[in-house]
DRENDO-1510 file (C-alpha; in Angstrom, 1 decimal, always signed):
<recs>
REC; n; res; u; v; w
REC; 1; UNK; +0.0; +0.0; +0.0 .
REC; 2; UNK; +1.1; +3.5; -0.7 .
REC; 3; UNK; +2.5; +5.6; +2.0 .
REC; 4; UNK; -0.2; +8.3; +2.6 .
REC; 5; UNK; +0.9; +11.6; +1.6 .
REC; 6; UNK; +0.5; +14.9; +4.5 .
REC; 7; UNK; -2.8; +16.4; +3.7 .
REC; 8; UNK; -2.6; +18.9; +6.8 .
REC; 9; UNK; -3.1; +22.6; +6.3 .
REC; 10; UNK; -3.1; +22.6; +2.7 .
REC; 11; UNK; -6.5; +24.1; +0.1 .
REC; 12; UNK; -7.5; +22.2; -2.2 .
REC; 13; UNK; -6.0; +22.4; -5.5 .
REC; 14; UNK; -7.4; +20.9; -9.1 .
REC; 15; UNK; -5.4; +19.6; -11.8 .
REC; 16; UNK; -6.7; +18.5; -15.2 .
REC; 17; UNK; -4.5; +15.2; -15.8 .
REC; 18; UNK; -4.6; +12.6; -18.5 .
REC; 19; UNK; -3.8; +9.4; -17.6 .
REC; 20; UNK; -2.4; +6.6; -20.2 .
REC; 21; UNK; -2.4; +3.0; -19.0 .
REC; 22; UNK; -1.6; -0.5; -19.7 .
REC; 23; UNK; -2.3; -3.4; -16.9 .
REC; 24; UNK; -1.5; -6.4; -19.4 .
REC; 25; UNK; -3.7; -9.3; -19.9 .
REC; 26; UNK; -4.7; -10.2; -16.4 .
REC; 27; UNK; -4.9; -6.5; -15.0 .
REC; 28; UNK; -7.1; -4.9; -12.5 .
REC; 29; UNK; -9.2; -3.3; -15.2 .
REC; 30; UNK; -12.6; -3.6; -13.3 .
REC; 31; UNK; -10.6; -1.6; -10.3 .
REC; 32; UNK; -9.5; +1.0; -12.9 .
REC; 33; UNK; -12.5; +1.6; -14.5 .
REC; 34; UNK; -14.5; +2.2; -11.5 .
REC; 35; UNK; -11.3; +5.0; -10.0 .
REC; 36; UNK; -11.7; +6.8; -13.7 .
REC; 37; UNK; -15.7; +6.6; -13.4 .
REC; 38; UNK; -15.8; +7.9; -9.7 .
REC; 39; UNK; -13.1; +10.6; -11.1 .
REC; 40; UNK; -16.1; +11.6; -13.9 .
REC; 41; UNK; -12.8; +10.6; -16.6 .
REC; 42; UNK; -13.7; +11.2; -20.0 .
REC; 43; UNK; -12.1; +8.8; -22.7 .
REC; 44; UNK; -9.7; +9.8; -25.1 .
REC; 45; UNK; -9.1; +7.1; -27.3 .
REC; 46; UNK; -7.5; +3.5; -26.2 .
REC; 47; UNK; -6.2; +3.4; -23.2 .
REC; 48; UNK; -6.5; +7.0; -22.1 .
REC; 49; UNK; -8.5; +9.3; -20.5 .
REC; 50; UNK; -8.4; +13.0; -19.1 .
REC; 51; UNK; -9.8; +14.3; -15.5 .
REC; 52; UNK; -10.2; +16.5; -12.9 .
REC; 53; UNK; -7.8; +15.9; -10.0 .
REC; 54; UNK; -8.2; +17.2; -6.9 .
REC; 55; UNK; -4.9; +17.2; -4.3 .
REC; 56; UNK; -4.0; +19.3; -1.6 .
REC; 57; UNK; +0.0; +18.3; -1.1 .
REC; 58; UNK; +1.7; +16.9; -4.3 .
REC; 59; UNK; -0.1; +16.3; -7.4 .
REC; 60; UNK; +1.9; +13.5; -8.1 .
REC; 61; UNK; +2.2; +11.6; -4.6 .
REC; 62; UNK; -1.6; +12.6; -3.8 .
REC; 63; UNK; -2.6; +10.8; -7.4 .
REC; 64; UNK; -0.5; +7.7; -6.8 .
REC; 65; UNK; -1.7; +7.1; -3.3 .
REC; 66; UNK; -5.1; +7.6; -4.2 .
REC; 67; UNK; -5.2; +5.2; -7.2 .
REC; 68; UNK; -3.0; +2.5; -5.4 .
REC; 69; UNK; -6.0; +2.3; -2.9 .
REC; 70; UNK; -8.3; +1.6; -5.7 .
REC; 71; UNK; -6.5; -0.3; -8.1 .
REC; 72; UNK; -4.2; -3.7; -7.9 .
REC; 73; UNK; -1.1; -3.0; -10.0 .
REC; 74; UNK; +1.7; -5.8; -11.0 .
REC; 75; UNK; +5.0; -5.8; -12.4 .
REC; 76; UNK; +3.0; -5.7; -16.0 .
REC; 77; UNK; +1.7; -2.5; -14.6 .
REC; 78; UNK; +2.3; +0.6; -16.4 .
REC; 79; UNK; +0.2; +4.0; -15.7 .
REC; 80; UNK; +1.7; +7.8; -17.2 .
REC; 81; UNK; -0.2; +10.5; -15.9 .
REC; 82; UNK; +0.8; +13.7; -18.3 .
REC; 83; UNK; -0.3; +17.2; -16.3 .
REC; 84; UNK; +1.0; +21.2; -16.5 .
REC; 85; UNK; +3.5; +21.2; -13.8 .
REC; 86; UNK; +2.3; +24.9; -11.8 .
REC; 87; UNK; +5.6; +26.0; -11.1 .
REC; 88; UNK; +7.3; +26.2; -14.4 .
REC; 89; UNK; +4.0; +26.6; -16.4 .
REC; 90; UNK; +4.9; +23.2; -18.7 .
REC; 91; UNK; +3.0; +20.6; -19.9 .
REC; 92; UNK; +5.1; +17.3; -18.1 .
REC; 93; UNK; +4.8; +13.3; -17.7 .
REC; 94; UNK; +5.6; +10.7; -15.8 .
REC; 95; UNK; +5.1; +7.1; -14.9 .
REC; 96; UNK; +3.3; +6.7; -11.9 .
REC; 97; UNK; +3.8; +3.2; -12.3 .
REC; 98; UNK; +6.2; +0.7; -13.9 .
REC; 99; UNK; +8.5; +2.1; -16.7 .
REC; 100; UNK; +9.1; +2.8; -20.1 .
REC; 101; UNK; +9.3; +0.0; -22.2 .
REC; 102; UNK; +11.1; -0.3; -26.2 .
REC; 103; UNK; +8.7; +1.3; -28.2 .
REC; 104; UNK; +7.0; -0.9; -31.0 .
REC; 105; UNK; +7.7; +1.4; -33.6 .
REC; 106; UNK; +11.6; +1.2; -33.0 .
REC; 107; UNK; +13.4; +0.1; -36.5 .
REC; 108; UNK; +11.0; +1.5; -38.7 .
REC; 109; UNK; +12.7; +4.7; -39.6 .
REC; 110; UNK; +15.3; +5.2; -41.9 .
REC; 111; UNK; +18.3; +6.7; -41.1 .
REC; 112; UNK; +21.0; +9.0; -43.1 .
REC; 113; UNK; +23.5; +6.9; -42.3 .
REC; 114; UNK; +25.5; +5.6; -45.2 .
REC; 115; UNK; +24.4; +7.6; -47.6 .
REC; 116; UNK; +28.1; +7.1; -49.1 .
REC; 117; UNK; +28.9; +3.6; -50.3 .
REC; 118; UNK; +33.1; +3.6; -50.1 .
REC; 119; UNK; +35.8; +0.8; -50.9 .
REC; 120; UNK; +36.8; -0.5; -48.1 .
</recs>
């Protein structure tokens, strides 16, 4: 369980987040589901949706413990929350959980590289 994050003596704040996710076959998609549904989440295509957050501490630690208590995550496990950071007024993202994995579309570009065919 996630370590809950100090909620003393702070307002309220909103954030509108968009969350990307992947749980893998046997993921806790039913738990999912019902956190975006209770967060009034609006899809955005597959596997994403945009919301209203609202955290009083850290945007980041406040979202993570409150979707760990909702949702049974893995090592398959991957969520990316994208949001505008408030201090430096840009857009930013990060994986709340797991990682970043090869991308499927690595290989497919071609590359400059070679463009001169020499004797060797």
């Amino acid at each position: 369980m996630a370590s809950k994050p100090d909620r003393t003596s702070s307002s309220v704040k909103s954030s509108t987040i968009w969350i990307s996710y992947d749980l893998g076959v046997r993921g806790d998609y039913e738990g999912l589901y019902r956190w975006l549904d209770n967060h009034s989440a609006q899809e955005c295509g597959d596997a994403l949706a945009v919301l209203l957050f609202q955290w009083r501490t850290d945007l980041l630690a406040d979202l993570k413990f409150d979707m760990k208590n909702e949702v049974k995550f893995d090592k398959r496990s991957r969520v990316y929350v994208i949001y505008r950071d408030r201090d430096t007024n840009k857009n930013k993202g990060k994986f709340l959980v797991g990682g970043r994995k090869a991308a499927a579309w690595t290989g497919y570009a071609q590359t400059s590289e070679g463009d001169t065919d020499e004797e060797n």
